[in-house]
C-alpha positions as CSV (number, residue, x, y, z in Angstrom):
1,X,207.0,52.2,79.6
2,X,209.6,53.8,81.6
3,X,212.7,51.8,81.9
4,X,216.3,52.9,83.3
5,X,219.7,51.6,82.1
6,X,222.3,52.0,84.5
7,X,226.7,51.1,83.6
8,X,229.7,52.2,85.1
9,X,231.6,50.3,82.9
10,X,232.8,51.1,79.0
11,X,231.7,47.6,78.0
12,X,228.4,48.7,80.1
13,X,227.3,51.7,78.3
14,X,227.8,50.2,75.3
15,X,225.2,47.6,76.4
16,X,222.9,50.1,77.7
17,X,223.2,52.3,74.5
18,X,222.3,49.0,72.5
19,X,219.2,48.5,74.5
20,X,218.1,52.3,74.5
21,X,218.3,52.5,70.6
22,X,215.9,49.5,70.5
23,X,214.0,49.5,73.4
24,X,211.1,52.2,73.4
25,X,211.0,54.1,76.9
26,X,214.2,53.2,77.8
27,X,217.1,55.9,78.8
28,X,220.5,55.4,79.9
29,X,220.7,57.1,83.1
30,X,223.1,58.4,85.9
31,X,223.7,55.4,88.8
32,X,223.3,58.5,91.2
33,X,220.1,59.5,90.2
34,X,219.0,55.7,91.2
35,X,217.0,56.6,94.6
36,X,215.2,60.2,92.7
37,X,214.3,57.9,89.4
38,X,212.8,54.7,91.0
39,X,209.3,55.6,92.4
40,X,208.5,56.2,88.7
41,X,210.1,53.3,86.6
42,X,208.4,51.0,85.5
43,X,212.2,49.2,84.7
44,X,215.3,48.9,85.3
45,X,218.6,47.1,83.7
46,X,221.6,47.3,85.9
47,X,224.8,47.2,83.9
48,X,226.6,45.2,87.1
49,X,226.9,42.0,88.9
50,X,223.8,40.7,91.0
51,X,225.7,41.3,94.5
52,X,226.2,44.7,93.9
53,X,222.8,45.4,92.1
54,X,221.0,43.7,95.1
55,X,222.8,46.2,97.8
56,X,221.6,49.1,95.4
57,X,218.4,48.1,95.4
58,X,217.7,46.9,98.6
59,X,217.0,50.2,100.5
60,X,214.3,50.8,97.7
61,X,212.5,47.9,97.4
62,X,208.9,48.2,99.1
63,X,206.6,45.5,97.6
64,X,206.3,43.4,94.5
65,X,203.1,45.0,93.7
66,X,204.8,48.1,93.2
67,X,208.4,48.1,92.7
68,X,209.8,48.2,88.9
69,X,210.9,44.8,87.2
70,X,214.9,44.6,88.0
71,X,217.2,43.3,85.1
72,X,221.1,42.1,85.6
73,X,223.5,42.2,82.6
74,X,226.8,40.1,83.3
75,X,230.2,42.8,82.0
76,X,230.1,39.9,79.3
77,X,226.8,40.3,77.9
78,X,226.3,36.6,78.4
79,X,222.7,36.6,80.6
80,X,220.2,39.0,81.6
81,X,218.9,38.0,84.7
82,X,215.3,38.2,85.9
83,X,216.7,40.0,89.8
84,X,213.7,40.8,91.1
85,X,209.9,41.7,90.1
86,X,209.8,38.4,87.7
87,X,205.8,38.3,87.4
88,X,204.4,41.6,88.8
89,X,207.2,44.1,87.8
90,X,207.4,42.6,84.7
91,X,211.0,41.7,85.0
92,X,210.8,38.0,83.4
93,X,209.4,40.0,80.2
94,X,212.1,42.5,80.6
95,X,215.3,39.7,80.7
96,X,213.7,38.5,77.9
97,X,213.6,41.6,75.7
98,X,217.3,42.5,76.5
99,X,218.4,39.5,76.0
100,X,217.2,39.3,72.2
101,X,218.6,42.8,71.9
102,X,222.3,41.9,73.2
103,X,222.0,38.3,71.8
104,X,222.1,37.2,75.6
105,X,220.5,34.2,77.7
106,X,217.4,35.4,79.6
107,X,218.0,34.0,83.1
108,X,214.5,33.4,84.6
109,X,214.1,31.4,88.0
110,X,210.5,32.2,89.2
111,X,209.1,28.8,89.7
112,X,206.2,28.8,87.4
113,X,208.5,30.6,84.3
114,X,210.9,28.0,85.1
115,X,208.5,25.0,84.5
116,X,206.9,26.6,81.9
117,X,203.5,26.9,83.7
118,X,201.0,29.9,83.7
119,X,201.7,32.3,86.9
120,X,199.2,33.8,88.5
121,X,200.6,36.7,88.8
122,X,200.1,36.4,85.5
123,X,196.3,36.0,85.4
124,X,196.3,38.3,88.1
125,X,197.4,41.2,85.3
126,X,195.6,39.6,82.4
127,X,192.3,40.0,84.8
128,X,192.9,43.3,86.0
129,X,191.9,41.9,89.1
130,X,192.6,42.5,92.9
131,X,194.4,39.6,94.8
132,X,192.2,38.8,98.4
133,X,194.5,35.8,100.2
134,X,197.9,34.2,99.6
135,X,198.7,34.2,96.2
136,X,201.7,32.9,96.7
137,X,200.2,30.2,98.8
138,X,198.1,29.7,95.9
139,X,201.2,29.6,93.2
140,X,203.0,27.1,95.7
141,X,199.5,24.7,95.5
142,X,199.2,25.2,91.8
143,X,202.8,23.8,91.2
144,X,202.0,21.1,93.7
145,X,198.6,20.1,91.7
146,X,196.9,20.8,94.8
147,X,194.9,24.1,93.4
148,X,191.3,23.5,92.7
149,X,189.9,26.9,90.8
150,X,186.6,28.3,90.8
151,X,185.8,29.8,87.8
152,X,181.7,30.8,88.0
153,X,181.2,33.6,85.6
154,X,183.7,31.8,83.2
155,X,186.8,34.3,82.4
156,X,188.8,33.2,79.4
157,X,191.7,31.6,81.6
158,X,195.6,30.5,80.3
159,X,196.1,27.0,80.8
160,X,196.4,26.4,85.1
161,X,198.5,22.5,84.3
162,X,198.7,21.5,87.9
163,X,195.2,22.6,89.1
164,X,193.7,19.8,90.6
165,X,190.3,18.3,89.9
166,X,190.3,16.3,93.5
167,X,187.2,17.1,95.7
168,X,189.0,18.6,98.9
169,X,192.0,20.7,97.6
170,X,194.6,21.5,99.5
171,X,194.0,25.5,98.9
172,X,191.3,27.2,95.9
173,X,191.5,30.1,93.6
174,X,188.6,31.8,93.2
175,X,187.8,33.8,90.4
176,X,184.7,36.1,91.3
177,X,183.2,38.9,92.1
178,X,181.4,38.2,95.2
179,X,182.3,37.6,99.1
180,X,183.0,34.8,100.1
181,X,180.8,32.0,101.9
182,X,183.7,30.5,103.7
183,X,186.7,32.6,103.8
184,X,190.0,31.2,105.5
185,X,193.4,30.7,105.0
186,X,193.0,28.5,102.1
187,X,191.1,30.8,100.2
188,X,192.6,33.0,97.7
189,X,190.0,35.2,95.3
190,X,190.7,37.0,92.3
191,X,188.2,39.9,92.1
192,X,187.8,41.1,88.3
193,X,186.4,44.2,87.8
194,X,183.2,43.1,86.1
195,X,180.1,45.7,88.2
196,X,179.2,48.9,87.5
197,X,177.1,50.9,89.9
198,X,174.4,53.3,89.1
199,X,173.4,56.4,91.9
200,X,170.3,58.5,92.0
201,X,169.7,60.5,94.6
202,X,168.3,63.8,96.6
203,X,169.8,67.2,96.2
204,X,172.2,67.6,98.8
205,X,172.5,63.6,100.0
206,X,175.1,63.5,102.6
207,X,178.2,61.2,101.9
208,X,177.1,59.1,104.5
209,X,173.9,57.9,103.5
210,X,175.5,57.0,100.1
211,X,178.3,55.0,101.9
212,X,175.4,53.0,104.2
213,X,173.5,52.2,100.6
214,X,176.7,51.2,99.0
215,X,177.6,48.8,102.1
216,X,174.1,46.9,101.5
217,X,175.5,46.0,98.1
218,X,177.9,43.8,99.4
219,X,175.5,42.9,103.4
220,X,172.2,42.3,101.6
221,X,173.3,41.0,98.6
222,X,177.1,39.5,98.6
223,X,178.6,41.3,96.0
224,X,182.3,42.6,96.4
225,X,182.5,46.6,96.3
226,X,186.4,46.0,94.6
227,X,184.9,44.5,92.1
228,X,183.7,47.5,90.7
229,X,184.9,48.7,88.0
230,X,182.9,52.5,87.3
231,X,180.2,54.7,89.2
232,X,177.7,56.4,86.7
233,X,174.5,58.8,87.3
234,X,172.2,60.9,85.2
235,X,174.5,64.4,84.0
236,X,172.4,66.7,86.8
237,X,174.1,64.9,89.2
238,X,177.7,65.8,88.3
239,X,178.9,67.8,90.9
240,X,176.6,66.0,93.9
241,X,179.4,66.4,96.6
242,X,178.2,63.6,98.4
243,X,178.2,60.8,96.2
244,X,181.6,62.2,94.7
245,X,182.8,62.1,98.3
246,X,180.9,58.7,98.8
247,X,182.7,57.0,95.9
248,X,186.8,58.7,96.0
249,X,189.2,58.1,94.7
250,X,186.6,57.2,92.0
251,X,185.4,58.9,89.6
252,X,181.7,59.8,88.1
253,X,180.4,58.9,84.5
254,X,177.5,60.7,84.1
255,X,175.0,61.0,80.8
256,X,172.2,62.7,79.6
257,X,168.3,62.2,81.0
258,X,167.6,61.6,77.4
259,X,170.4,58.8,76.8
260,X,169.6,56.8,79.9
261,X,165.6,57.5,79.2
262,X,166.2,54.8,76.0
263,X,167.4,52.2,78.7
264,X,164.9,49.4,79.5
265,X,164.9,48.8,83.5
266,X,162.6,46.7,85.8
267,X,161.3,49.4,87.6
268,X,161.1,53.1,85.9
269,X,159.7,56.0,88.0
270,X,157.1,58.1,86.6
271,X,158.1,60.2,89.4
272,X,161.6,60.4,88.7
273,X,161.4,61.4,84.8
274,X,159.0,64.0,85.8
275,X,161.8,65.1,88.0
276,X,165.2,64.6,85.8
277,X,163.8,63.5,82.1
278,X,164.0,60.1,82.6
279,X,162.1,57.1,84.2
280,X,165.2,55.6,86.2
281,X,168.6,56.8,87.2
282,X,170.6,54.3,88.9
283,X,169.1,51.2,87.1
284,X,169.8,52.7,84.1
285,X,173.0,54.4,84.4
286,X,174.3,51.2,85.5
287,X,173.1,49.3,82.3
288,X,174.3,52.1,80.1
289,X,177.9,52.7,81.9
290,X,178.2,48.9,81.4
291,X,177.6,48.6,77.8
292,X,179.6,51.5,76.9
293,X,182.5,50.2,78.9
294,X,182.6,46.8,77.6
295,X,180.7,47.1,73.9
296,X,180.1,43.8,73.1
297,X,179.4,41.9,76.4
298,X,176.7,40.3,77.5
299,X,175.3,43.2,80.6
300,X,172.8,42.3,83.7
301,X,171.6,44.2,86.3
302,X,172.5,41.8,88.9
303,X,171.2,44.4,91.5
304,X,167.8,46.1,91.2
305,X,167.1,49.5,92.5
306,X,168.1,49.8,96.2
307,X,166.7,52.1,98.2
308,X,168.4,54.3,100.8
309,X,168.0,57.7,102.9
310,X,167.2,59.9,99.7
311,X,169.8,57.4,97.3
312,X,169.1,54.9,95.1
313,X,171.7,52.0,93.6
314,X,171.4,49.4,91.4
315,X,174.6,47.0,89.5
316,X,175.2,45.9,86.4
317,X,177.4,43.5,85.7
318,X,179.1,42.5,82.5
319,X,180.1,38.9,81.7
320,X,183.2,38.2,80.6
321,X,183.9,36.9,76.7
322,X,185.3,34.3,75.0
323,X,188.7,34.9,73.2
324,X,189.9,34.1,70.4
325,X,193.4,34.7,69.2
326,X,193.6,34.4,65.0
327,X,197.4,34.5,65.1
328,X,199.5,34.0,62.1
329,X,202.8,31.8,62.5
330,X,204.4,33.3,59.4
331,X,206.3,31.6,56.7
332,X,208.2,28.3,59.4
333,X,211.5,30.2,60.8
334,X,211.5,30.4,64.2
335,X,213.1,34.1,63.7
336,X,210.4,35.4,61.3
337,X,207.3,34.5,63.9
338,X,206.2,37.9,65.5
339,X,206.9,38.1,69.6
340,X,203.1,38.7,70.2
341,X,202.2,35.0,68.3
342,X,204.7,33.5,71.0
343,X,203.0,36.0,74.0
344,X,199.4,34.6,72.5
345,X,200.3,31.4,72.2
346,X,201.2,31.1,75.8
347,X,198.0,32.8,76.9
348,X,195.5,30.3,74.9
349,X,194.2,27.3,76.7
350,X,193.2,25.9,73.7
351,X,194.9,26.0,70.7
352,X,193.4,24.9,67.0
353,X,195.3,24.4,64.0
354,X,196.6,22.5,61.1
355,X,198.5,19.7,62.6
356,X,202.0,20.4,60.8
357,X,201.4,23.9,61.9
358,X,200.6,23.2,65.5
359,X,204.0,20.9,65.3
360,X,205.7,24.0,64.4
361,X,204.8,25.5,67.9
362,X,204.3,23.1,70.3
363,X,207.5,23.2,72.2
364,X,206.1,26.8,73.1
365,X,202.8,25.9,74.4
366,X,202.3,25.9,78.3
367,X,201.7,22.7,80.1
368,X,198.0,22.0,80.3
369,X,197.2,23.5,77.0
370,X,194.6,22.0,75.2
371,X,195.6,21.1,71.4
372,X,193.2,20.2,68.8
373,X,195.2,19.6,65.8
374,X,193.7,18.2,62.4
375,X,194.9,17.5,58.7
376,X,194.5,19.4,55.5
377,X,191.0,19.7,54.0
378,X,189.4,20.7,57.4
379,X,189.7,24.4,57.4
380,X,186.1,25.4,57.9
381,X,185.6,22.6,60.4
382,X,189.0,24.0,62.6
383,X,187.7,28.0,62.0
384,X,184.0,26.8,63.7
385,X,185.4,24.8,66.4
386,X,187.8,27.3,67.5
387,X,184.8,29.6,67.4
388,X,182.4,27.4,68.9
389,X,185.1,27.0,71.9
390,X,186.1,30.6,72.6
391,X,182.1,31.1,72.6
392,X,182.0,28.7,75.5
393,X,184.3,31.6,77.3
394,X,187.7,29.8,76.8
395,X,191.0,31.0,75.3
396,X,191.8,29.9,72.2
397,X,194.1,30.4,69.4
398,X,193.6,29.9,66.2
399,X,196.9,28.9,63.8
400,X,198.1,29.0,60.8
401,X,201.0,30.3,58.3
402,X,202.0,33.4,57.6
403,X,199.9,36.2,58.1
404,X,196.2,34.7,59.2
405,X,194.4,37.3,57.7
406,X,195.4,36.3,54.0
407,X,193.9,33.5,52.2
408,X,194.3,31.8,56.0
409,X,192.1,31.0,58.8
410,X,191.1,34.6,59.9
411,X,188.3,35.1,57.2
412,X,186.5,31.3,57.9
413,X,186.9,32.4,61.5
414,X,185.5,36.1,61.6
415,X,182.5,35.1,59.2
416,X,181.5,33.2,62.8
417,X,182.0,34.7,65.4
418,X,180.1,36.8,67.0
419,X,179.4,39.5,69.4
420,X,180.0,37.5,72.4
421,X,183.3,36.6,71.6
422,X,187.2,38.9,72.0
423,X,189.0,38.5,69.0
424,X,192.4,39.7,68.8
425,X,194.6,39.9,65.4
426,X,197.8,39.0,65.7
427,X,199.6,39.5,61.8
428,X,202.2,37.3,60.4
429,X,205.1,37.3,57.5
430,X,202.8,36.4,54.4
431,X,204.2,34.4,51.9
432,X,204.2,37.1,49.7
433,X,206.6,39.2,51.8
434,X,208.6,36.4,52.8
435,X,209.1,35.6,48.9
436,X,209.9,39.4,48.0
437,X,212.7,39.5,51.1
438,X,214.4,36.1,49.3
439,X,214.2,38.0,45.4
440,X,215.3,41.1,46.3
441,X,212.8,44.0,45.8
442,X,209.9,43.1,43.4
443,X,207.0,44.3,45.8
444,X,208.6,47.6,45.5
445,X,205.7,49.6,43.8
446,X,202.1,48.6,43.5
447,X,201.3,44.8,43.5
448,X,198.4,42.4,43.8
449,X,198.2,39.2,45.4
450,X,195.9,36.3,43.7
451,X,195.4,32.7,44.6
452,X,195.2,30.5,41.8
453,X,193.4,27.8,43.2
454,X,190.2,27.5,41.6
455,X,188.5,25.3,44.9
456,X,186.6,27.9,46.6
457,X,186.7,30.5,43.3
458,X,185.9,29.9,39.5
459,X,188.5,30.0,37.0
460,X,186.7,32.5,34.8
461,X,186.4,34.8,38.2
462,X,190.4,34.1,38.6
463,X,191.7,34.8,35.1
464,X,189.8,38.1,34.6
465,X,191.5,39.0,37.9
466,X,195.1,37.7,36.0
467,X,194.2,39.7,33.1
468,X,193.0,43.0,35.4
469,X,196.2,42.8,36.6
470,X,198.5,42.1,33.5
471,X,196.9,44.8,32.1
472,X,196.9,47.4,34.5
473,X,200.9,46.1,34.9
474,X,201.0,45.3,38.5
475,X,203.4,42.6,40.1
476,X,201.6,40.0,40.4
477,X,202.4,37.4,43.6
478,X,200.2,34.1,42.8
479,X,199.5,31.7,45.8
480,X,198.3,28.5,45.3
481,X,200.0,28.4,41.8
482,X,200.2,24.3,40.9
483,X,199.6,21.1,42.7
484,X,198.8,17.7,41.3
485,X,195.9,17.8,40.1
486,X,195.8,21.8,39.3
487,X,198.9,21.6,37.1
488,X,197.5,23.7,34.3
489,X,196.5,27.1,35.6
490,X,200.0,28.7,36.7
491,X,200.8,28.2,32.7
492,X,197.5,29.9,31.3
493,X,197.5,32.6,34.2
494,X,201.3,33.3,32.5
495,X,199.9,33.1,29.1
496,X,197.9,35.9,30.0
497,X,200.4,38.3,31.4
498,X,203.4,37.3,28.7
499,X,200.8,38.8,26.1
500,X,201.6,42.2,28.1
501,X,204.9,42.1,29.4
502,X,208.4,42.0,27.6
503,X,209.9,38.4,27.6
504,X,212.5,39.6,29.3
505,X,210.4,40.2,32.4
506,X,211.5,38.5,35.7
507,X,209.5,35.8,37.2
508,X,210.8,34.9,40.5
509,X,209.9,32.1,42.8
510,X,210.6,30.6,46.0
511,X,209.7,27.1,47.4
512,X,209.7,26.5,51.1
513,X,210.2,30.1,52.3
514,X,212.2,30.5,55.2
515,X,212.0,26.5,55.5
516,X,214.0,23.1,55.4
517,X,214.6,22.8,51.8
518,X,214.1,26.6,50.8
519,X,214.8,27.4,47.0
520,X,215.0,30.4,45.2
521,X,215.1,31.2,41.6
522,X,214.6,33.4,39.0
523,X,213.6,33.5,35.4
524,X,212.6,35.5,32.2
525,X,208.8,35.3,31.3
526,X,209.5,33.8,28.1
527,X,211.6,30.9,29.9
528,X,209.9,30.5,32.8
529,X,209.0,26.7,33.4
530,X,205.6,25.8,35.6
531,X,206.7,22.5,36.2
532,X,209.3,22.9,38.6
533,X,206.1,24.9,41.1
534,X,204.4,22.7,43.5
535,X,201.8,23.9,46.3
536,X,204.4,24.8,49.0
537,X,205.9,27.5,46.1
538,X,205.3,31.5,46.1
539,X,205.5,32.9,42.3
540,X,206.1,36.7,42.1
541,X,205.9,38.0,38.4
542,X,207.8,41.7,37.8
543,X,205.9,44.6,35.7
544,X,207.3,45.6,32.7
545,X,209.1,48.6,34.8
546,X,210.7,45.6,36.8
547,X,214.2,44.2,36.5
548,X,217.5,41.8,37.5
549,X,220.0,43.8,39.3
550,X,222.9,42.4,40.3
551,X,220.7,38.8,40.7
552,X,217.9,40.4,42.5
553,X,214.6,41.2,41.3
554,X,213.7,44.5,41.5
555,X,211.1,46.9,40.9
556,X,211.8,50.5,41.0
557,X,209.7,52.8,43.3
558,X,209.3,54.9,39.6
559,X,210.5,58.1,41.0
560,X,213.6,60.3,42.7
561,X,214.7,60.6,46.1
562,X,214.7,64.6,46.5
């Protein structure tokens, strides 16, 4: 990201310098060197009040498509104002970012941010995709609930609150990748790049005749051309000027005969391996090219081979996935949950968790936003529901505390899902480092991290873990450590370690982390009491190289600075 910070004022480059020290890409920069800079920002803060950032601006400003997001900070540092590129310039984002920086209000007015609703703008970017009609036709419809969307190949959509399930909307968005039956006014399509064409040809073709067999992609068969997303071809054909010519700006994957010779196609050529090595070009370099760009997906040739004046071309398309977002809320503080849990939470449609969890979180879910919330106990049944619904091609997140990935709903999740579903990590604060922040330092050299709870793992299996790891003299950070009815194993897991550890060893432990009702304290081994841990506690217990310093546990790093 390139992003410009531009003061006049004392009080202004102080801002600005703020911003640049913790804003990657950003550089404060000369107000003179404005006009020279812009074409290549992809942001800008202005340092000045809106009036005189707008006449700045204004002789610069070409389309929203293209211009860089524009940011206002007040002399005061009291709002960062969304100016202009809110969806497409990324500007909302932006006012947002600088705002957290220089403790500011982010000042957002597009109409959709404002009410909390998806933008399409928004899906526009998340699809990749090329806007035919009025989007902002669309936009205005969609905050109206008089949107009806089309959705045939089912794309992994954010929530869409006000579109409308009536039988004659008042305008349709369309998310496809072929022309349209009816166009008109009303229409407004979203063309994802899902095709990938495959070209065999002649030496020598002419531009032309590639062009005309092209064309009969989209005349004989109703396919969009924009929705095309590569152009491949056996490796001989490289440098054939005229499909390079036929096809530019684009570029050309090519492969080897051999490669594409080990791709099954409707109708291989005898003719044509005896000619290039392998029994179909433009079938199979469409099927290959597809797979390799999207490894995964579900590919079909959705065009078969095409003959033209000495050219052959066939499409593949690949179908979209399912997503599923495993995103960890961290430890309950508002402040400790990651930016991209918030950023995937607003781009889920569905959303699956624990119900105190999804409590945690509702007030930042999008209108429209389907919640399926359930109580403790059900963690398998939430991980194959989430799965089963992102394999269905919908966007779902999947919640829980701290960091998903550990002893959390990532694992139960993963075990199911499969090839035709996106899943994206997003890590939490684990209890564990949540704890250590509250105790001081006792993570500071090697540790391990052990659940006590004996429901889905054996005792015996747990305490030779305890014992590994008293007698190797790790830290040991024990999750799950007592509840009602497993009030006895956090006493014999200590048993185990006291027999190799000094009794003056620290125990720490810290109930309600970064909660209503956090406590934390601190104890020798040899004093430590078990019954004052519940469920809800994280126990940390110190090697022997670990100790109190000045109230805080810590455990050396066990060597020198140099």
């Amino acid at each position: 990201m390139t992003l410009a910070l531009f003061a006049v004022t004392a009080a202004g480059r102080r801002a600005a310098a703020e911003v640049a020290a913790a804003v990657p890409g950003s550089e404060v920069v000369a107000l003179d060197d404005l006009a020279d800079r812009w074409p290549g920002l992809d942001g800008a803060v202005f340092f000045l009040a809106t009036g005189a950032t707008v006449r700045l601006i204004a002789p610069l400003l070409a389309s929203k498509h293209s211009d860089p997001g524009v940011v206002c900070v007040d002399e005061a540092r009291r709002f960062a104002v969304a100016l202009a590129g809110g969806h497409g310039g990324g500007a909302n984002a932006l006012a947002r970012s600088v705002a957290a920086v220089l403790g500011a209000q982010p000042v957002i007015t597009t109409a959709s941010d404002s009410v909390g609703a998806t933008g399409l703008d928004e899906v526009v970017a998340v699809l990749h995709a090329t806007v035919d009609g009025d989007l902002a036709a669309a936009g205005t419809a969609l905050l109206d609930g008089a949107l009806g969307v089309e959705n045939p190949l089912g794309f992994p959509l954010p929530p869409l609150a006000a579109a409308t399930s009536r039988p004659v909307p008042r305008h349709t968005l369309a998310v496809t990748d072929r022309l349209p039956a009816r166009p008109g006014p009303d229409l407004t399509r979203l063309i994802p790049p899902t095709l990938v064409v495959g070209l065999g040809s002649a030496r020598g073709v002419p531009a032309e005749a590639v062009t005309a067999a092209l064309r009969r992609v989209e005349t004989d068969h109703g396919l969009d051309l924009r929705a095309v997303r590569a152009y491949a071809s056996v490796d001989l054909k490289a440098g054939e000027a005229g499909i390079l010519a036929a096809i530019a700006p684009a570029a050309l994957l090519t492969y080897p005969a051999a490669a594409l010779a080990e791709v099954g196609v409707p109708n291989p050529s005898e003719v044509v391996r005896a000619e290039v090595g392998t029994p179909s070009v433009a079938e199979a370099a469409a099927l290959h090219a597809a797979s390799e760009l999207a490894p995964g997906a579900t590919v079909e040739l959705v065009v078969e081979k095409l003959k033209g004046d000495n050219v052959t071309v066939a499409v593949a398309r690949t179908r979209p996935r399912g997503r599923l977002a495993v995103v960890g809320l961290g430890p309950g503080a508002a402040d400790l949950r990651v930016p991209r849990a918030e950023a995937e939470l607003r781009r889920a449609a569905v959303v699956v968790g624990l119900d105190q969890y999804v409590d945690q979180v509702r007030h930042l879910l999008r209108p429209g936003t389907e919640i399926r919330a359930s109580g403790l106990g059900d963690e398998e049944q939430r991980a194959a529901e989430a799965v089963a619904l992102a394999a269905k091609g919908h966007a779902v997140a999947l919640i829980g505390s701290g960091d998903a990935g550990i002893y959390a709903m990532g694992s139960p999740a993963l075990q199911q899902a499969g090839p035709d579903v996106e899943v994206v990590g997003v890590p939490g604060v684990t209890a564990a480092l949540a704890a250590a922040s509250l105790l001081g330092a006792p993570l500071g050299h090697d540790h391990v991290l052990i659940s006590l709870s004996d429901l889905h793992t054996p005792w015996e299996v747990i305490l030779r873990r305890v014992t590994a790891a008293a007698e190797a003299d790790l830290v040991a950070c024990f999750y799950n450590p007592r509840s009602r009815d497993r009030h006895w194993q956090l006493g014999a897991a200590l048993d185990v370690i006291r027999a190799h550890r000094p009794p003056t060893t620290p125990v720490g432990a810290v109930r309600q982390a970064g909660r209503t009702g956090q406590r934390v304290w601190t104890a020798p081994i040899a004093r430590f009491d078990p019954a004052e841990v519940d469920m809800l506690t994280t126990v940390v217990v110190g090697s022997s190289a670990t100790r109190m310093v000045a109230g805080r546990m810590v455990t050396p790093r066990g060597y020198r600075w140099s």
